[in-house]
C-alpha positions, -999 to +999 in steps of 0.1 A: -500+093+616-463+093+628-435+104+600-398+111+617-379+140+610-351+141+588-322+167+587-318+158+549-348+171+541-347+203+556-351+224+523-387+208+517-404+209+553-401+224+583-397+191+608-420+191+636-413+165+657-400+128+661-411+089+650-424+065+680-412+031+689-410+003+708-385-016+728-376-046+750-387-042+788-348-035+799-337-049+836-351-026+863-375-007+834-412-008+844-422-044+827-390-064+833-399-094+849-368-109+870-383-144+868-384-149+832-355-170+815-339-158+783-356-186+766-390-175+776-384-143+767-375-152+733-405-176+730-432-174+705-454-178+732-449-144+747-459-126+711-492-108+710-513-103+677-525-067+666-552-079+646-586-073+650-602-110+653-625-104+622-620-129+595-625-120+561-625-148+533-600-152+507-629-144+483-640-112+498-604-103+501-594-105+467-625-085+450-615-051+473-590-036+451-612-037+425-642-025+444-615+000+455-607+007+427-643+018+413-649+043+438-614+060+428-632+087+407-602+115+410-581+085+396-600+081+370-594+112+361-557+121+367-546+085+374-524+096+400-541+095+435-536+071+462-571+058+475-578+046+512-614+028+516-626+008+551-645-024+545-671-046+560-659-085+570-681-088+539-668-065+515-690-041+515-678-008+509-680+019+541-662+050+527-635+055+499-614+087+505-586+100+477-553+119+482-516+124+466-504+106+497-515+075+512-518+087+546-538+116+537-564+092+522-564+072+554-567+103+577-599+111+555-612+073+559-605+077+597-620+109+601-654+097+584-652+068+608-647+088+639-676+116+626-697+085+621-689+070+659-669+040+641-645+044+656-628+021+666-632+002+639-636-030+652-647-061+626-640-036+591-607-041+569-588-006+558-576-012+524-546+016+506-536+016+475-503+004+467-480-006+493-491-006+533-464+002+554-461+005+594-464+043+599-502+040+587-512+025+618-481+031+642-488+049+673-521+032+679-502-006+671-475-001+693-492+011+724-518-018+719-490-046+716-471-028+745-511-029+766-509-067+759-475-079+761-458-077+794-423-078+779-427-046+758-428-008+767-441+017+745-416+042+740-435+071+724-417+102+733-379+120+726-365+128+766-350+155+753-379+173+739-409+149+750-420+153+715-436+120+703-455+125+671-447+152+639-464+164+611-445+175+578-456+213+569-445+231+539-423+261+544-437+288+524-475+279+545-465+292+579-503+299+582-513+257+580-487+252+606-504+277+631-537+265+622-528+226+632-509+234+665-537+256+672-565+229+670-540+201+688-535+226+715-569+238+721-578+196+723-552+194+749-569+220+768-603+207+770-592+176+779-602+156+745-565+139+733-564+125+765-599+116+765-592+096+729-562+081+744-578+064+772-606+055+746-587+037+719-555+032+736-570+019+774-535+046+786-546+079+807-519+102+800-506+122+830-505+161+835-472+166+825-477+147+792-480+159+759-509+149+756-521+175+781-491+204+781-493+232+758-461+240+746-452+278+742-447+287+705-454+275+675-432+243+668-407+218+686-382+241+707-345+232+696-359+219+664-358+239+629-385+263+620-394+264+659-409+301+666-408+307+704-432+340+703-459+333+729-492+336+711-527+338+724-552+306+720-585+309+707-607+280+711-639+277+694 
């Protein structure tokens, strides 16, 4: 899940890295295509669809939030959790996962796809609570539209700092910060975030990505809360 930093919030978390987008193939960038007219370029033709082709009925489509809904026992409770659950094409409930935040919930729904070899999770429907917005699903949509339409460039990294995705972490749990870098690092190192990336994504990232560079200290450098004291890796 991608969430951008913001210097406003500063006092809450410490800000770990930077939202990804997309752009326009520019002239002379990797994708522009000389040959194309304005016109074609603005043509409804050259769109691509995200979707997964499943089709789910209007029917099955309007009993999920209640069979959602159901399987919300923490809301039942407090009646303030967020709920995330992954659906058959026929409504049948895979897993329901609960959280304060909406992405949390999703991350658990996702994680119990991909320890189930789900993933992806081609022909289901994920279903949150409340509103769906495009940060849910944002790294993985834009570097599938950018995969199928020529005229678009995945643009999922700052220059400056080649950071590309970020995590909020609460200040006073310096120990939760160290514990996520830790596992994201040692997956760089045996290869398995590159490995997931040409999976899902169909993109190999190169040896000076990211994806595959372990960065020294804990933290974006030049960002706040960044701690530049080399540490040791322990991989499991």
């Amino acid at each position: 899940m991608t969430i951008g930093p913001s210097r406003e919030a500063l006092d809450n978390v410490a800000t770990v890295g930077v939202a990804a987008h997309i752009h326009a193939a520019a002239p002379g960038g990797p994708r522009y295509n000389a040959a194309m007219s304005p016109e074609e370029r603005a043509s409804i033709e050259r769109a691509t669809s995200v979707a997964d082709p499943v089709t789910v009925s209007p029917s099955v489509l309007a009993c999920l939030p209640d069979t959602l809904r159901a399987a919300q026992r923490l809301f039942e409770s407090t009646g303030g959790l967020h709920a995330a659950g992954l659906f058959t094409a026929e409504g049948e409930l895979l897993v329901a996962r609960e959280d304060v935040g909406r992405h949390n919930a999703v991350d658990k729904a996702m994680g119990w796809a991909l320890l189930e070899k789900r993933v992806p999770a081609a022909g289901t429907v994920l279903m949150v609570s409340g509103r769906a917005y495009t940060t849910l699903v944002g790294n993985t949509s834009i570097r599938y539209i950018a995969k199928q339409t020529p005229m678009f460039v995945a643009d999922l990294e700052l220059k400056e700092t080649r950071a590309h995705w970020a995590a909020p972490v609460p200040k006073d749990n310096p120990k939760l910060r160290v514990e996520l870098q830790d596992v994201l690092d040692c997956m760089k190192k045996d290869g398995s975030i590159s490995k997931l990336s040409e999976k899902w994504l169909g993109y190999m990232p190169g040896p000076d990505s990211l994806e595959n560079v372990i960065t020294p200290g804990y933290g974006v450098p030049d960002m706040p809360g960044y701690d530049p004291t080399p540490h040791p890796l322990h991989c499991g």
